[in-house]
MDTraj code that builds the backbone (N, CA, C; nanometers):
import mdtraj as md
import numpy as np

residues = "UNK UNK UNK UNK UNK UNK UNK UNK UNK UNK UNK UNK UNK UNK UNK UNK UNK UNK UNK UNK UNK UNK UNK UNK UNK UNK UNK UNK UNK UNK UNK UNK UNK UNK UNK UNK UNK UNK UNK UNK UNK UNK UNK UNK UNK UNK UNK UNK UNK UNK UNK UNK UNK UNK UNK UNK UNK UNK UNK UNK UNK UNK UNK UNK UNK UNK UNK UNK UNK UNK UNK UNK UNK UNK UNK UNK UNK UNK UNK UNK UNK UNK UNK UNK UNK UNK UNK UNK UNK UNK UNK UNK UNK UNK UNK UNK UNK UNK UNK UNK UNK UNK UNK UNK UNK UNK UNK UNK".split()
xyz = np.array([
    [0.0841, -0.1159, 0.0000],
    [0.0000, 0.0000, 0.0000],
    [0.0892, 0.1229, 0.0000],
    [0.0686, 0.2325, -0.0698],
    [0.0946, 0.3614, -0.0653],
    [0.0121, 0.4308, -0.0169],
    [0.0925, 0.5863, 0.0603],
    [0.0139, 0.6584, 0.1464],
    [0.1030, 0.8048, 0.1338],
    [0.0457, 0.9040, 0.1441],
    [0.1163, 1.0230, 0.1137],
    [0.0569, 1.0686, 0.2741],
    [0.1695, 1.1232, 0.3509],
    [0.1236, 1.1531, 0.5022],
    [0.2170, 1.2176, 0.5924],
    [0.1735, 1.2575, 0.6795],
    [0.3105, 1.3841, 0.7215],
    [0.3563, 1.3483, 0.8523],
    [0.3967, 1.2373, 0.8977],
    [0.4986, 1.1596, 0.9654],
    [0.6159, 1.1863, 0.9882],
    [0.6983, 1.2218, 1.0988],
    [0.8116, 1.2601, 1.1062],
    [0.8391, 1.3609, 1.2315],
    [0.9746, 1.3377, 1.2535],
    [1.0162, 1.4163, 1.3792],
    [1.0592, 1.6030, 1.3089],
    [1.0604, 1.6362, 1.1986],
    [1.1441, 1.7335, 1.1568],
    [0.9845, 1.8132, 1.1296],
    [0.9852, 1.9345, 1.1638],
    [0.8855, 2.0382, 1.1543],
    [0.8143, 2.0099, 1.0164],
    [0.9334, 2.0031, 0.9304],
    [0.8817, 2.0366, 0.7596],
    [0.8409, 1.8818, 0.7369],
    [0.8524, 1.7851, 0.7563],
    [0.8243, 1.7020, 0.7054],
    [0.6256, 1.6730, 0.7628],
    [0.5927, 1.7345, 0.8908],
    [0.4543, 1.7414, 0.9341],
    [0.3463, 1.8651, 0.8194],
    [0.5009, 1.9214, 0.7536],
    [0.4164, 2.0443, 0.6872],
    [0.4027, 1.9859, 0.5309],
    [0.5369, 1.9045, 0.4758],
    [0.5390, 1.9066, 0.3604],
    [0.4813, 1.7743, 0.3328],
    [0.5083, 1.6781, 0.4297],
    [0.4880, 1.5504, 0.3661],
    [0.5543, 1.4412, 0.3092],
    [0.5586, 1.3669, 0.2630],
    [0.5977, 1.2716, 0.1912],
    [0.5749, 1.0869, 0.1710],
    [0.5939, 1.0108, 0.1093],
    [0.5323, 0.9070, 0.0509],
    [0.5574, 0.7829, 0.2107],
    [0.4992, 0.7048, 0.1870],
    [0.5111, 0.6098, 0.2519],
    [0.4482, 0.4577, 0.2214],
    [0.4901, 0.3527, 0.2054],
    [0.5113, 0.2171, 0.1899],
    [0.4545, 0.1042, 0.2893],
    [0.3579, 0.0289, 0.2994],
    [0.2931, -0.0148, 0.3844],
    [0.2888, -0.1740, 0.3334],
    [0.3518, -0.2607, 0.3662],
    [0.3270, -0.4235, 0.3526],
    [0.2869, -0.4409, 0.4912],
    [0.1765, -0.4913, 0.5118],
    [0.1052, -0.6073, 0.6110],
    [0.1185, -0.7279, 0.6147],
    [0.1163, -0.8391, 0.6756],
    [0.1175, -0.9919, 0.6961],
    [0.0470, -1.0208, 0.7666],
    [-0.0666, -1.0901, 0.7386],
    [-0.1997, -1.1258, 0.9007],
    [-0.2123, -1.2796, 0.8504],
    [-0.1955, -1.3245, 0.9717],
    [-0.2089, -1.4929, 0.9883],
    [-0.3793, -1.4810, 1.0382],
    [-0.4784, -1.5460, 0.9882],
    [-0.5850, -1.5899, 1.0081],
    [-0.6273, -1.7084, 0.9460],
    [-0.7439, -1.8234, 0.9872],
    [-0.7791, -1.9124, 0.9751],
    [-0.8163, -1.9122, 0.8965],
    [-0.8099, -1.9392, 0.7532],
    [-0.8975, -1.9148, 0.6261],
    [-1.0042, -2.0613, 0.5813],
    [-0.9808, -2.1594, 0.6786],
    [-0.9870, -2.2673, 0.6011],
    [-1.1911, -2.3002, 0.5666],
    [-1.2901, -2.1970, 0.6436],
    [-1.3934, -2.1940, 0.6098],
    [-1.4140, -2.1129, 0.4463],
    [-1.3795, -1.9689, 0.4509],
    [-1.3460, -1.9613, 0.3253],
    [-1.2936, -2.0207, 0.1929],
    [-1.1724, -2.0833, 0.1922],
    [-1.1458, -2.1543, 0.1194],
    [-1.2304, -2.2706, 0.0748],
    [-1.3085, -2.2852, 0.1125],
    [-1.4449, -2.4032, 0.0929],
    [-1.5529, -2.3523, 0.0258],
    [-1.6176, -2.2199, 0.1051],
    [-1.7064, -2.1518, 0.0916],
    [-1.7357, -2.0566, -0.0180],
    [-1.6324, -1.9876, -0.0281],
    [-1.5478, -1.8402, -0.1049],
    [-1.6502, -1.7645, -0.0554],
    [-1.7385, -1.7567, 0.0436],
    [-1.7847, -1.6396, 0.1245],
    [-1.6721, -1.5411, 0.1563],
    [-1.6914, -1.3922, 0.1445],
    [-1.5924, -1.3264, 0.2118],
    [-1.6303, -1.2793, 0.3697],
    [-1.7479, -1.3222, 0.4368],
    [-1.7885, -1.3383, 0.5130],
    [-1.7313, -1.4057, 0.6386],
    [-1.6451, -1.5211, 0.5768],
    [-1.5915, -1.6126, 0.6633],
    [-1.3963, -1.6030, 0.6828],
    [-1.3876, -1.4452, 0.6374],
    [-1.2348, -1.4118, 0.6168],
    [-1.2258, -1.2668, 0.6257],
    [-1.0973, -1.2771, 0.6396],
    [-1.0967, -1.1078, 0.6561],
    [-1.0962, -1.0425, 0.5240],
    [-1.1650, -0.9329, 0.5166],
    [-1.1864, -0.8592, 0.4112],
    [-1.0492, -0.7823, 0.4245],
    [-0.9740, -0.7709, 0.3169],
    [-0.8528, -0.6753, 0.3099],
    [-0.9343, -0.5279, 0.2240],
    [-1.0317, -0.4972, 0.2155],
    [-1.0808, -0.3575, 0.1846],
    [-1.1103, -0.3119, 0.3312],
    [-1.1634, -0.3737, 0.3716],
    [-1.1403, -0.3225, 0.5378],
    [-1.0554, -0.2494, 0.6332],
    [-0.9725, -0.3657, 0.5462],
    [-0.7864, -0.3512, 0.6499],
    [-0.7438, -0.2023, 0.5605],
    [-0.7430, -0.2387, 0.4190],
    [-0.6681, -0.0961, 0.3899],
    [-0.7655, -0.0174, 0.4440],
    [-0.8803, 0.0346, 0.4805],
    [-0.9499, 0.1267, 0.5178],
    [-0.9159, 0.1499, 0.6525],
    [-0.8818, 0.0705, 0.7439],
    [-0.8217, 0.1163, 0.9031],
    [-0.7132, 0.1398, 0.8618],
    [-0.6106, 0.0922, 0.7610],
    [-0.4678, 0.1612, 0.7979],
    [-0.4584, 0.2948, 0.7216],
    [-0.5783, 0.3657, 0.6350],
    [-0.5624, 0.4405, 0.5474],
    [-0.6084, 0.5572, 0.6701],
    [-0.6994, 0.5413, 0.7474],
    [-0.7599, 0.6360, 0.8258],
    [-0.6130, 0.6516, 0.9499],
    [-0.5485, 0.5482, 1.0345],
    [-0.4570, 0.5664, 1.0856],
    [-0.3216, 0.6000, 1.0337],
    [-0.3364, 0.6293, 0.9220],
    [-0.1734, 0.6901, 0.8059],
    [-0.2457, 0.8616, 0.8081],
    [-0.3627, 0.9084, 0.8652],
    [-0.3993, 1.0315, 0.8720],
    [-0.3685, 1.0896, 0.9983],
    [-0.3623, 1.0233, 1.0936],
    [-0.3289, 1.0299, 1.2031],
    [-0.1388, 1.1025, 1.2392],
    [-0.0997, 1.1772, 1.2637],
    [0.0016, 1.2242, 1.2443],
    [0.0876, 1.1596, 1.3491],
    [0.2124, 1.1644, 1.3315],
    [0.2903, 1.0699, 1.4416],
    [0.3938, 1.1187, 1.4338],
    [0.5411, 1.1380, 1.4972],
    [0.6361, 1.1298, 1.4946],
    [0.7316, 1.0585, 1.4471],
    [0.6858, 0.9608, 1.4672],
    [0.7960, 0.7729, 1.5012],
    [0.7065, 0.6915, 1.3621],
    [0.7694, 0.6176, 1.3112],
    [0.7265, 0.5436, 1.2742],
    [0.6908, 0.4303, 1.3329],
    [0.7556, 0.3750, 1.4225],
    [0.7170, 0.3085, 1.5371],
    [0.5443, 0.3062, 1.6117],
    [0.5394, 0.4141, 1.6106],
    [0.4327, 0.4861, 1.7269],
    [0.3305, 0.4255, 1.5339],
    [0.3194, 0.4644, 1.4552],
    [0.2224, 0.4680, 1.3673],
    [0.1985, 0.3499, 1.3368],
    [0.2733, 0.2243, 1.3199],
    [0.2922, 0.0935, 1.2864],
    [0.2219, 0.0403, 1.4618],
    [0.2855, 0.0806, 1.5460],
    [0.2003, -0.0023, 1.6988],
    [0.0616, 0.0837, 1.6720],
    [0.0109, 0.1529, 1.6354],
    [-0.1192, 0.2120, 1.6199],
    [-0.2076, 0.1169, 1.5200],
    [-0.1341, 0.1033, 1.3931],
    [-0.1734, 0.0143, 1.3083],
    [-0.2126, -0.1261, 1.3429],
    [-0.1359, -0.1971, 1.3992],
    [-0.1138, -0.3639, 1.4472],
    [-0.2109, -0.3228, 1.5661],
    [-0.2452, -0.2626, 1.6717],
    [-0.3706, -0.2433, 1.7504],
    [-0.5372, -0.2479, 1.6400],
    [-0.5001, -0.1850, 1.6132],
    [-0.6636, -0.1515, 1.5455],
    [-0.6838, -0.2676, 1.4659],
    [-0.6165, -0.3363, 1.3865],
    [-0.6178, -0.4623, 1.3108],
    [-0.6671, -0.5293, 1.3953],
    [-0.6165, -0.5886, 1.4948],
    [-0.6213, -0.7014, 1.5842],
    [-0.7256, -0.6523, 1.7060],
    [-0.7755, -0.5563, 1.7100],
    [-0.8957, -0.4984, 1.7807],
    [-1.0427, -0.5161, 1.6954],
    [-1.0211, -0.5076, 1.5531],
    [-1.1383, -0.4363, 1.4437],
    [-1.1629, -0.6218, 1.3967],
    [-1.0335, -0.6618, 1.3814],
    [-1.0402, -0.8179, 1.3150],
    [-1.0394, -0.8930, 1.4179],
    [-1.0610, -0.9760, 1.5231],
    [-1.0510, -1.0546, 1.5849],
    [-1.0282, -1.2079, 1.5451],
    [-1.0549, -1.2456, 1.4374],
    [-0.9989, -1.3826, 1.3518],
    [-0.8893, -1.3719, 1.3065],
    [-0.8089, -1.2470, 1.3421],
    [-0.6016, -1.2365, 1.3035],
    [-0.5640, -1.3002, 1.4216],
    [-0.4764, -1.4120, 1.3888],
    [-0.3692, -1.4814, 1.4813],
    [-0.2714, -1.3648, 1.4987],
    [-0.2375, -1.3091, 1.3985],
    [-0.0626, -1.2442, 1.4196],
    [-0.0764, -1.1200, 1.3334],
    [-0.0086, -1.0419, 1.3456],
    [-0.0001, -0.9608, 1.2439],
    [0.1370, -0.9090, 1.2524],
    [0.2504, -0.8749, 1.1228],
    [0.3338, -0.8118, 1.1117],
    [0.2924, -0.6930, 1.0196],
    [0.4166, -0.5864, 1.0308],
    [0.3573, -0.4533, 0.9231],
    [0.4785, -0.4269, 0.8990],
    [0.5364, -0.3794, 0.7885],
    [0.6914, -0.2944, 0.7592],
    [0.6348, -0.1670, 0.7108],
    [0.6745, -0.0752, 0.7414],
    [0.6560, 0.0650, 0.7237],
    [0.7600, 0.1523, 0.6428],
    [0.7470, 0.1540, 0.5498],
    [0.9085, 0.2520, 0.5016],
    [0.8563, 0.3768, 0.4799],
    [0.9176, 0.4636, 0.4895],
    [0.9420, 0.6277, 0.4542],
    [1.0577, 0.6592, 0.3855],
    [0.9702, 0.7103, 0.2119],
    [1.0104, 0.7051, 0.0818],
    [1.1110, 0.8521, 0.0812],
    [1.2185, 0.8476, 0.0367],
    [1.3220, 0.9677, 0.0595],
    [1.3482, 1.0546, 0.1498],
    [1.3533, 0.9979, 0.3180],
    [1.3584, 1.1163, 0.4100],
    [1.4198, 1.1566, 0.3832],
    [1.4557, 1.3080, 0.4576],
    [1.5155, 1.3769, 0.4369],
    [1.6360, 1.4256, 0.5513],
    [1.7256, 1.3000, 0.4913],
    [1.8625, 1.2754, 0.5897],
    [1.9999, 1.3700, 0.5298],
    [1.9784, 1.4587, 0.4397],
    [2.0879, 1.4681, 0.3816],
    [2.1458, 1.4158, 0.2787],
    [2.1175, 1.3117, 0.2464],
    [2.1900, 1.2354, 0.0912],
    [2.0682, 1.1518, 0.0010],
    [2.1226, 1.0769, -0.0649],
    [2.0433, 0.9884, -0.1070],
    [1.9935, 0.8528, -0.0426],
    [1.9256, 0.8797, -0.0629],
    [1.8854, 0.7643, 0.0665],
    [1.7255, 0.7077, 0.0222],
    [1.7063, 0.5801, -0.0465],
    [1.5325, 0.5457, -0.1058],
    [1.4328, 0.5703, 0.0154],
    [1.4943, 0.4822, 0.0793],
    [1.4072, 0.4763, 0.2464],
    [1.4464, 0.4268, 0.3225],
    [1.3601, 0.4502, 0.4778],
    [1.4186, 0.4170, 0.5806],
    [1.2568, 0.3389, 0.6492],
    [1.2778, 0.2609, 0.6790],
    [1.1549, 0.1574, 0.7633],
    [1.1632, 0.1135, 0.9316],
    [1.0694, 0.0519, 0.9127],
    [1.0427, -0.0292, 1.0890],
    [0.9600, -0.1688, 1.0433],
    [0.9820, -0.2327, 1.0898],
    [0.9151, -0.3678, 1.1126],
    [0.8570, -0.3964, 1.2461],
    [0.7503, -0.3709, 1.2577],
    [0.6727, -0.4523, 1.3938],
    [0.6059, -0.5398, 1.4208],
    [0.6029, -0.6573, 1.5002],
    [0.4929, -0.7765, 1.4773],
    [0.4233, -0.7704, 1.6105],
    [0.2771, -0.8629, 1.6131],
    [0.2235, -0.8885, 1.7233],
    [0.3276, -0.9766, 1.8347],
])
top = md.Topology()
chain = top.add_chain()
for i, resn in enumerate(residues, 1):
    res = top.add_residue(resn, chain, resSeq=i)
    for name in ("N", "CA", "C"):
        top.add_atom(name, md.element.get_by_symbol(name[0]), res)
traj = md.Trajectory(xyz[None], top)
């Protein structure tokens, strides 16, 4: 998932913005679905991007702090997630050089 959002410890980056990179991993039981193809009986991933799209609005400092915000609400909103991991990158901070990105990885 992509997200344009103003994350960051540096004044300008809450003002200006910039891109951000969102892979999820959720372990849940699929094996009624897979029988069924109800989406009823699985987690809807239009869902999921819709909680992490509303919490990527949410302004944060840390990437840390935005990713443990994320992995809460998943596992609060979904209750059929065993696990969830998330990697978070932030697309060209602005460290001084070239640099693609810089990330966090957090799991349940």
């Amino acid at each position: 998932m992509e997200f344009f959002a103003y994350h960051g410890c540096f004044k300008e980056e809450q003002v200006i913005g910039t891109k951000f990179r969102i892979d999820i991993f959720l372990k849940s039981d699929t094996s009624k679905a897979e029988v069924s193809d109800n989406l009823h009986e699985t987690v809807n991933y239009q869902s999921v991007y819709k909680a992490i799209n509303e919490e990527m609005k949410a302004r944060s400092k840390l990437l840390e702090n935005v990713g443990r915000r994320i992995l809460n609400r998943i596992l609060k909103e979904f209750p059929s997630i065993e696990y969830a991991r998330i990697k978070i990158r932030k697309l060209n901070p602005p460290l001084g050089g070239k640099i693609d990105f810089v990330a966090v990885e957090l799991e349940t």
